[in-house]
N, C-alpha and C positions, 0 to 999 in steps of 0.2 A: 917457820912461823909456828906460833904455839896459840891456840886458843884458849882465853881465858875467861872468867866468869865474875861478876863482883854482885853481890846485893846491897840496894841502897835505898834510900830514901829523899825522895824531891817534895820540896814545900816551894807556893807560891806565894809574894809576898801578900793577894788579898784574895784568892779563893781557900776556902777555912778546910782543904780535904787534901791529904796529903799520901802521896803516892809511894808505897812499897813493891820493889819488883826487883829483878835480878837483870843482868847487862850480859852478854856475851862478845866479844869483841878479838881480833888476831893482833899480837904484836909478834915482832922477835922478841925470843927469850931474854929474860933478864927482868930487873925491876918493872914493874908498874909507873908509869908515872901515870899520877891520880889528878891532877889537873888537866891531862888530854882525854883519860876518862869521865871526867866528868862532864866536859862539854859535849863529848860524841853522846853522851846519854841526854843532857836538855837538847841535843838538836835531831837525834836520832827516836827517842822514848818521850822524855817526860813533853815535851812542847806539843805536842800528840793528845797523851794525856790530858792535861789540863785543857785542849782547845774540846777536847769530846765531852768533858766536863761543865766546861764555861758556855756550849753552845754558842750559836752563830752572831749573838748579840753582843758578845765581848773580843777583845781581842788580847790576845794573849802572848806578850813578847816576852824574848829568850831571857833577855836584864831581868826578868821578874822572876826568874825559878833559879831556885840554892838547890846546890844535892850535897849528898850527904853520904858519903861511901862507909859501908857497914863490914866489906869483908870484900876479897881478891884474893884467886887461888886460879892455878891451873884447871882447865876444864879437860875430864876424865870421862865424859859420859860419852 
């Protein structure tokens, strides 16, 4: 297994604050596939995000956050 690292950016379709952060997550080596990273981060990070954001008054489902993968590399640290 190789850990890997990507930085990205999640937007919500109607809170106006959009979240930059970085994802660490294990595959075996090989390509990325950036559609199973993507969701591991709305359901793992950003659904998080936005619901600490949004407070207790809104609700805040997964269908509403896009991300946006900015880079993926092996994690070395």
């Amino acid at each position: 297994m190789t850990i890997y690292i990507a930085t990205y950016k999640a937007k919500h379709k109607i809170i106006q604050i959009e979240e930059h952060s970085c994802f660490t997550w294990k595959q075996e080596s090989g390509e990325v596939d950036v559609e199973m990273v993507k969701g591991k981060i709305v359901r793992e990070s950003s659904v998080h995000f936005f619901r600490l954001v949004a407070g207790t008054n809104y609700v805040v489902d997964l269908n509403d956050i896009t991300v946006e993968i900015l880079k993926t590399e092996p994690f070395k640290g």
